[in-house]
C-alpha positions as CSV (number, residue, x, y, z in Angstrom):
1,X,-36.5,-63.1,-27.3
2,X,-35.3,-62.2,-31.0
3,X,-37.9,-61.7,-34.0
4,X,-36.2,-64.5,-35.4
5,X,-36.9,-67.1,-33.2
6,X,-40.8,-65.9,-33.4
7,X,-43.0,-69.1,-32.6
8,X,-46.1,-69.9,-34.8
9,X,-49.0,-71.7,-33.7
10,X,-51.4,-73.2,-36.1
11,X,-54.9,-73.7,-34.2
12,X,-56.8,-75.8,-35.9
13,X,-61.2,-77.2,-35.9
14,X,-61.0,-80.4,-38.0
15,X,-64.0,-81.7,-40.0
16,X,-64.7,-84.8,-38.2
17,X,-68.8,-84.0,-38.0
18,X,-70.2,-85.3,-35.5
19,X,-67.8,-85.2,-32.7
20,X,-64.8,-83.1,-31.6
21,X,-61.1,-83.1,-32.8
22,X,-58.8,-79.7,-32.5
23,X,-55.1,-79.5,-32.3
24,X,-52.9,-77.2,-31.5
25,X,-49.3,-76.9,-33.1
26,X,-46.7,-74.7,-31.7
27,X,-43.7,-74.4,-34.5
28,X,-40.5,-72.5,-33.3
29,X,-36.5,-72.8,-34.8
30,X,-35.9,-75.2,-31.8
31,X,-39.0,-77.8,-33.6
32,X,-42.6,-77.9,-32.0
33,X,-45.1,-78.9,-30.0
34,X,-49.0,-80.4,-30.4
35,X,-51.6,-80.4,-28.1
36,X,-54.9,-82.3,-28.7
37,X,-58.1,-81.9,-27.5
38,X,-60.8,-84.5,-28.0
39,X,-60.6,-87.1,-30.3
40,X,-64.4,-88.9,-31.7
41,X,-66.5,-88.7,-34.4
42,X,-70.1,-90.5,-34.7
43,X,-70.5,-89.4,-38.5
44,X,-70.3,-92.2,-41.1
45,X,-72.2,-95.4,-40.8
46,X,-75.3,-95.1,-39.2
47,X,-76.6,-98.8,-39.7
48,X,-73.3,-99.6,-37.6
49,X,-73.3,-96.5,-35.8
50,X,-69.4,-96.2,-36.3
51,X,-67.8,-93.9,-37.7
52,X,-66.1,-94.5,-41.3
53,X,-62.5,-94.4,-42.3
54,X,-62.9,-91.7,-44.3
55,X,-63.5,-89.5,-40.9
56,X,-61.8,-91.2,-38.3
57,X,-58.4,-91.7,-40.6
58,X,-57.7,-88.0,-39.6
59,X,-57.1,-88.9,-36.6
60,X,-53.8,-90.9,-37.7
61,X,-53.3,-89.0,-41.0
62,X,-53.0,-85.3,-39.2
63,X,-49.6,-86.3,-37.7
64,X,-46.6,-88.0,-38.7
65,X,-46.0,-91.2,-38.0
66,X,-44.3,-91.5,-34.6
67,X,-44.9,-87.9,-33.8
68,X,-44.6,-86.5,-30.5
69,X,-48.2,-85.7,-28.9
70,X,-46.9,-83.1,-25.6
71,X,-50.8,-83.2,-24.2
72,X,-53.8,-85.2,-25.0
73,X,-56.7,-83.1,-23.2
74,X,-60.2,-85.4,-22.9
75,X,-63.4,-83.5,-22.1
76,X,-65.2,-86.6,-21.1
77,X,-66.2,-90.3,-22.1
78,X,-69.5,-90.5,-24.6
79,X,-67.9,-92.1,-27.7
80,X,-68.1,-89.2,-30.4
81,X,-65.4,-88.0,-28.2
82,X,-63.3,-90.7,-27.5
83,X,-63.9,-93.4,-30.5
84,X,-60.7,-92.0,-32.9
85,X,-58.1,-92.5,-29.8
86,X,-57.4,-95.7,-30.7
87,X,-56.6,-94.8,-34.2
88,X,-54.4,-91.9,-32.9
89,X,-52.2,-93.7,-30.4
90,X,-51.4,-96.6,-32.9
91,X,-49.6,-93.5,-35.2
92,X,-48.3,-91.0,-32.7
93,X,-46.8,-91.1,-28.6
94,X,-48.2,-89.4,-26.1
95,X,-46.4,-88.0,-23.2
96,X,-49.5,-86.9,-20.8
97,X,-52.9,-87.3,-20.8
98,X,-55.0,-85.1,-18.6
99,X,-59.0,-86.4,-17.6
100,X,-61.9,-85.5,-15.5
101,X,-61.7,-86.7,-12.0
102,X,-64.6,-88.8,-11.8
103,X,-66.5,-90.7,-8.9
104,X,-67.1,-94.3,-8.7
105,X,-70.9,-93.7,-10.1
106,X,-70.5,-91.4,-12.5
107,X,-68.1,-93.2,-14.2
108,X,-70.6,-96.1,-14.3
109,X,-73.2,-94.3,-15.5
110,X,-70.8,-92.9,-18.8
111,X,-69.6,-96.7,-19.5
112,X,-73.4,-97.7,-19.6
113,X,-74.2,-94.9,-21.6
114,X,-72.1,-95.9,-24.2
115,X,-73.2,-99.3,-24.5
116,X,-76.6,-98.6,-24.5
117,X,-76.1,-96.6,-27.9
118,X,-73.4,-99.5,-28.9
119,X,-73.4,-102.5,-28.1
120,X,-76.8,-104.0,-29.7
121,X,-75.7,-103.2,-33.0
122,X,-71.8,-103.6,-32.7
123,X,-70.4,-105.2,-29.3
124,X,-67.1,-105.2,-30.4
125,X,-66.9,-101.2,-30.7
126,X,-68.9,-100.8,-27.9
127,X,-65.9,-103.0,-25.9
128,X,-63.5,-101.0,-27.5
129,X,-64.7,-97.9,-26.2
130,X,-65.1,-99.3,-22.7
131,X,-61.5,-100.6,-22.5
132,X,-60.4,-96.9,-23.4
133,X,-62.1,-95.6,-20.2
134,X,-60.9,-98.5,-18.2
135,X,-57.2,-98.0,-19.1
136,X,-57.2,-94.5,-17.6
137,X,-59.3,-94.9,-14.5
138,X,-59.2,-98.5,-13.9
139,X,-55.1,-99.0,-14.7
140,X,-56.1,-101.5,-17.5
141,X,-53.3,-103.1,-20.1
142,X,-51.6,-101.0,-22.2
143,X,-52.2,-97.9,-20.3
144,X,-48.3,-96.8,-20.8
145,X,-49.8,-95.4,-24.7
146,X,-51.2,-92.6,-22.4
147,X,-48.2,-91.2,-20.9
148,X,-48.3,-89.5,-17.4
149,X,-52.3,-89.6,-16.9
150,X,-52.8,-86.5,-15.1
151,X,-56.6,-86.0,-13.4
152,X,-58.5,-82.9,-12.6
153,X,-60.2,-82.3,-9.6
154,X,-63.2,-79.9,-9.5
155,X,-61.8,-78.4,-6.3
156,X,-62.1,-74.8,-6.9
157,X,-58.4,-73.2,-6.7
158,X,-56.7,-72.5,-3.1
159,X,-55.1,-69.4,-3.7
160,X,-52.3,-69.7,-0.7
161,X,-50.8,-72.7,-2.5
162,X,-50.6,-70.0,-5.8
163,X,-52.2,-70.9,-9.2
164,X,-48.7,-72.6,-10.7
165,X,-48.8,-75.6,-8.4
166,X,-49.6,-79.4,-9.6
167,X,-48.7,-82.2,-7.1
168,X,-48.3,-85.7,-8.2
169,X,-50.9,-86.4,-10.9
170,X,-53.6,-84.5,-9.4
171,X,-54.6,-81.0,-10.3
172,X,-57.3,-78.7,-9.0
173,X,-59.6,-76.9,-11.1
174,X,-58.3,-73.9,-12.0
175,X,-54.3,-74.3,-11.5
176,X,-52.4,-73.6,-14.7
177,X,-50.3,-76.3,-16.6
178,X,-47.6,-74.2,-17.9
179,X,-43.6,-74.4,-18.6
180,X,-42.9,-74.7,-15.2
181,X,-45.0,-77.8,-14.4
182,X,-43.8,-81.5,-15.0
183,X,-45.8,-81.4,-17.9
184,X,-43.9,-79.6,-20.7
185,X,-45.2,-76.8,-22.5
186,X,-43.4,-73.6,-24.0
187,X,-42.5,-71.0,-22.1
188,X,-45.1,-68.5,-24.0
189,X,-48.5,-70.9,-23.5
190,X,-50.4,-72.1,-20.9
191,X,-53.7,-74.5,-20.2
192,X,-56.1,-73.9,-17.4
193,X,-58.3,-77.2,-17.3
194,X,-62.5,-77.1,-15.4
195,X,-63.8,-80.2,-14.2
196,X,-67.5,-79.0,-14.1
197,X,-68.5,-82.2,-12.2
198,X,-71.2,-82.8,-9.4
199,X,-70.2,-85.3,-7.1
200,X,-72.9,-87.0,-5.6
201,X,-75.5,-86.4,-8.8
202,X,-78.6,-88.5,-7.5
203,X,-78.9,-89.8,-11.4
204,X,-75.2,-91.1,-11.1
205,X,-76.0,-92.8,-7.8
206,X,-79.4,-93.9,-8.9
207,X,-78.5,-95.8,-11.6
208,X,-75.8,-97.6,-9.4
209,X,-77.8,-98.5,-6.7
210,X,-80.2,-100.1,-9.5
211,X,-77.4,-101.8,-10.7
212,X,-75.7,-103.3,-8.0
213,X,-79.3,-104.8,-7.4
214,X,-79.7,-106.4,-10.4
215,X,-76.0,-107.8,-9.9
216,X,-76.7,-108.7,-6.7
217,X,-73.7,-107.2,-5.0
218,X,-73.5,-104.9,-1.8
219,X,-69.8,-103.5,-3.2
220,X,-69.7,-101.5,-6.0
221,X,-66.2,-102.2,-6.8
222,X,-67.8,-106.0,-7.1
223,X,-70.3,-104.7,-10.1
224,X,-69.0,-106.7,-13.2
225,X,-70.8,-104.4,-16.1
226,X,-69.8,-106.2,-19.0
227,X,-71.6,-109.5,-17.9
228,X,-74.4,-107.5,-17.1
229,X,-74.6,-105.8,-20.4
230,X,-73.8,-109.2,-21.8
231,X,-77.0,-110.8,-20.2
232,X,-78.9,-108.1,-19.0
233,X,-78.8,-105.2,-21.6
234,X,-82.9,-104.8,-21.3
235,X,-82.8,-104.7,-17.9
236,X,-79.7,-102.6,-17.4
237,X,-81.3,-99.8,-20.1
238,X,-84.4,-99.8,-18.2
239,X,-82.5,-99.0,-14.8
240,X,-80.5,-95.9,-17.3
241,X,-83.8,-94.8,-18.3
242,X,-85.5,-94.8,-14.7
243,X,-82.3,-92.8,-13.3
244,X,-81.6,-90.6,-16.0
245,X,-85.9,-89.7,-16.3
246,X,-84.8,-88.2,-20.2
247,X,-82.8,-85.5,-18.1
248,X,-79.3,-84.0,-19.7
249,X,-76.8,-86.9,-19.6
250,X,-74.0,-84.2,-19.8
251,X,-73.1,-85.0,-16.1
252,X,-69.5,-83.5,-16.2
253,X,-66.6,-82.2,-18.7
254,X,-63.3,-81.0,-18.8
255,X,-63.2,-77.5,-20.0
256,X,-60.1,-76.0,-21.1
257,X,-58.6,-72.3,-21.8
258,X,-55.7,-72.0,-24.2
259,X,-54.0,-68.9,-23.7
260,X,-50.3,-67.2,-24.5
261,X,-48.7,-66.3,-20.4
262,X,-49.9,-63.1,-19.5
263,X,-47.0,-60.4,-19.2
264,X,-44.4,-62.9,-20.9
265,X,-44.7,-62.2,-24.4
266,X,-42.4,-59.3,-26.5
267,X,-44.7,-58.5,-28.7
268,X,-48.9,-58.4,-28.4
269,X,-50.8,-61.7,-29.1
270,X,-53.7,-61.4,-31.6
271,X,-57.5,-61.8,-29.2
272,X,-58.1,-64.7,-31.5
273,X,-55.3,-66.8,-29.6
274,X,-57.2,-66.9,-26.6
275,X,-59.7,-70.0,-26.7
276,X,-62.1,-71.7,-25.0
277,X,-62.6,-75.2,-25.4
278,X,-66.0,-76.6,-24.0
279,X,-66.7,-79.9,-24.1
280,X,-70.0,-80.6,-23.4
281,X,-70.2,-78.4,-21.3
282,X,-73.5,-78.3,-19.4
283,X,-74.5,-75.2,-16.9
284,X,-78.0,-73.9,-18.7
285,X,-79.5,-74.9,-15.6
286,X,-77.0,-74.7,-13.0
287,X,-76.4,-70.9,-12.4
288,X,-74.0,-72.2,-9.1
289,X,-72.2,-74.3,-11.8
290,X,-71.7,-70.8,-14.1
291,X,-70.6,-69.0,-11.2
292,X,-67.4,-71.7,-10.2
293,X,-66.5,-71.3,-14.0
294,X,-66.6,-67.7,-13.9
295,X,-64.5,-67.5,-10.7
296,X,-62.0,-69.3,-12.7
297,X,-61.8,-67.8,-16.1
298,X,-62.6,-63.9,-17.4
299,X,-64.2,-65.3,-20.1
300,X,-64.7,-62.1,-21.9
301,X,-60.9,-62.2,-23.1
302,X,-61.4,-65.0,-24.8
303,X,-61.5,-64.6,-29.1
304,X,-62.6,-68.3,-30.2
305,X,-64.9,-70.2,-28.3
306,X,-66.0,-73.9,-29.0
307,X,-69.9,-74.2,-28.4
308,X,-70.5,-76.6,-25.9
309,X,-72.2,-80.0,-27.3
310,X,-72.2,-79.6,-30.6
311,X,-74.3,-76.3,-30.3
312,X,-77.3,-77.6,-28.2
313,X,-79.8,-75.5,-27.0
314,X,-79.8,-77.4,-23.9
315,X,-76.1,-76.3,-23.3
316,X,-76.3,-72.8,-24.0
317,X,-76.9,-70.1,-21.8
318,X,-77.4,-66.3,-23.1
319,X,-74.2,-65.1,-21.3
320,X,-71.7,-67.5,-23.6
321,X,-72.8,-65.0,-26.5
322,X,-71.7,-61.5,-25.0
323,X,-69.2,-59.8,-24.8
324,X,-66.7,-58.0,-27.6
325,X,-66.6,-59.9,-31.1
326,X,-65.1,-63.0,-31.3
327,X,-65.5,-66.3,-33.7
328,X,-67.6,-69.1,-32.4
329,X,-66.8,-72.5,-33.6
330,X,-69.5,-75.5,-34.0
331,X,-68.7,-79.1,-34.3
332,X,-71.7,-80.7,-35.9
333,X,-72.8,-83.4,-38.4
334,X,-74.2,-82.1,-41.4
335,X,-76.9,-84.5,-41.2
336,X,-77.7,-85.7,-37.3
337,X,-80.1,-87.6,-35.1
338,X,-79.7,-85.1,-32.1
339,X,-81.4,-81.8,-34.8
340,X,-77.8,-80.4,-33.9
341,X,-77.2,-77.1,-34.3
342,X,-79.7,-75.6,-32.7
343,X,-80.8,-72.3,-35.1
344,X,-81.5,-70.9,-31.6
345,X,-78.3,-71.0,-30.7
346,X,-76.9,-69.3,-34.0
347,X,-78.8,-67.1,-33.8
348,X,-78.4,-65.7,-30.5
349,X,-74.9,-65.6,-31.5
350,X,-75.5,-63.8,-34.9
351,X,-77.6,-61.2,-32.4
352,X,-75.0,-60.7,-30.1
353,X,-72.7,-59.7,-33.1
354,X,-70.9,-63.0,-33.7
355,X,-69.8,-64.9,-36.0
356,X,-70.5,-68.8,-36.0
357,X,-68.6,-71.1,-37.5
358,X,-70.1,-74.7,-38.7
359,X,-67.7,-77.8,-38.9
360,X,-69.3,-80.4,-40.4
361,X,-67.6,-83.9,-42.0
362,X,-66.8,-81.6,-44.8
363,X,-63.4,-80.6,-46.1
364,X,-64.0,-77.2,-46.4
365,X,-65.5,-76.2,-43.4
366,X,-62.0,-76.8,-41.5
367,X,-61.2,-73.7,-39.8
368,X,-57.4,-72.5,-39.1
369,X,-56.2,-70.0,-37.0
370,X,-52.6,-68.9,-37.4
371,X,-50.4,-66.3,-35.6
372,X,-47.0,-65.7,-33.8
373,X,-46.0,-65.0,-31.2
């Protein structure tokens, strides 16, 4: 490839406080390419618990109207993640979408998650939210906005199929969406997505069982949530609380690497290119869920890391702050319910050598990270 046609990317941590927005812009002579990740925001008004405009217009304002979005990466479903989509997809098109593959009860127990913190104080929002998550597992209306919807299983890899395979719109954990695949991508980059999902988590299946007796159904694909929410919501959050016991509602994400293609580049690609995006991601207590993520990544390569949920302590484990330097970015409310960050988080990075990065609501705490490649 000549020097001349060197493409730029333009990585970028946008201050939507509370929540998770990051892009990722790939500029070349032949035009460019943009890759989201996440797409919510909780910050603004807390008597409504929605966000306001002056947050969740960025995610309409950071593109051109009409612009081409090439991937649309969603780590999961609690509404700081989710609640600017709608505001993105009226401005820009999408042409794939990749999710979580989720089971019948866990995606229950995320829909009645959100309206729980919702729906008493704004139903309409709390609808909203719901009909985003219906549209991609449930093949509501208007589900075209998404583009190819493309779902990750948390199968770990199968190495005799090799690691550049897709089929249909079903991936396994671990397989790498690059170039080659049918979604497109520049010939330099490449994604490799994690479902760190359980099947089978007794909470999930707990809370549906409750549920389905309240309803009065013996078919779970018979459970119509939104009347029971409409006439039940005591009931319903009791049946949450009983299942969930105060435990971690974290019950899955879609972790994603961002990396240039090994052994395709002319010229070296700075460490800082290499990113981890993690959701929130939720393995302090699973050590069997930390070792399928290590069989998938070498994590140590990677120069920018996302901290998982808004840096929790309940998310971190010791091992995410090893390794060689590298910048650690945290999403985060400058003023929060959830007493995110956690000060023992930063500072386990600070004594590992790290550098961590807070981005709040405001302007200025928007990190950017440019290089060519």
């Amino acid at each position: 490839r000549e020097k001349s046609n060197d493409m730029k990317v333009v990585r970028t941590f946008h201050p939507v406080g509370q929540g998770a927005f990051y892009t990722e812009v790939f500029l070349d002579q032949k035009g460019g390419q943009v890759v989201v990740y996440d797409c919510g925001t909780e910050t603004g008004n807390k008597a409504l618990q929605i966000p306001l405009d002056n947050q969740i217009d960025l995610f309409k304002n950071s593109f051109v109207r009409n612009q081409q979005i090439d991937i649309l990466f969603i780590s999961h479903f609690h509404a700081d993640h989710i609640n600017g989509i709608d505001r993105l997809l009226a401005n820009v098109k999408v042409k794939a979408t990749i999710i979580p593959m989720l089971d019948w009860a866990t995606l229950i127990l995320t829909r009645v998650r959100n309206f729980l913190q919702y729906y008493a104080n704004n139903p309409q929002f709390a609808l909203n939210i719901d009909r985003i998550i219906r549209e991609l597992y449930l093949n509501g209306e208007n589900s075209e906005r998404f583009g190819e919807v493309v779902i990750v299983s948390p199968d770990a890899e199968d190495e005799a199929e090799g690691n550049r395979q897709a089929k249909g719109n079903i991936i396994r954990t671990g397989k790498i969406i690059y170039t080659g695949s049918k979604i497109p991508l520049n010939e330099f980059w490449e994604y490799v997505p994690f479902n760190s999902i359980t099947f089978n988590d007794h909470r999930a299946q707990d809370l549906l069982k409750g549920l389905m007796n309240l309803a009065g159904v013996t078919d779970p694909r018979q459970l119509d949530l939104e009347d029971l929410i409409r006439n039940r919501l005591d009931d319903v959050a009791n049946e949450y609380k009983k299942a969930m016991n105060n435990a971690n509602d974290n019950l899955y994400t879609l972790v994603v690497c961002s990396r240039p293609v090994a052994g395709i580049l002319p010229q070296p690609c700075p460490r800082l290119s290499h990113c981890m995006y993690f959701g929130d991601f939720d393995c302090k207590q699973n050590s069997l869920l930390w070792g399928r993520f290590n069989k998938v990544f070498d994590y140590g390569e990677m120069g920018t890391v996302q901290v998982p949920h808004h840096g929790a302590k309940g998310n971190w484990r010791p091992e995410m702050g090893l390794g060689d330097p590298r910048h650690y970015i945290v999403s985060t409310g400058s003023t929060n319910g959830h007493h995110h960050p956690s000060f023992w988080v930063l500072e386990d990075i600070w004594e590992n050598g790290h550098r961590p990065y807070v981005v709040s609501e405001k302007w200025q705490t928007r990190r950017d990270y440019d290089f060519t490649v």
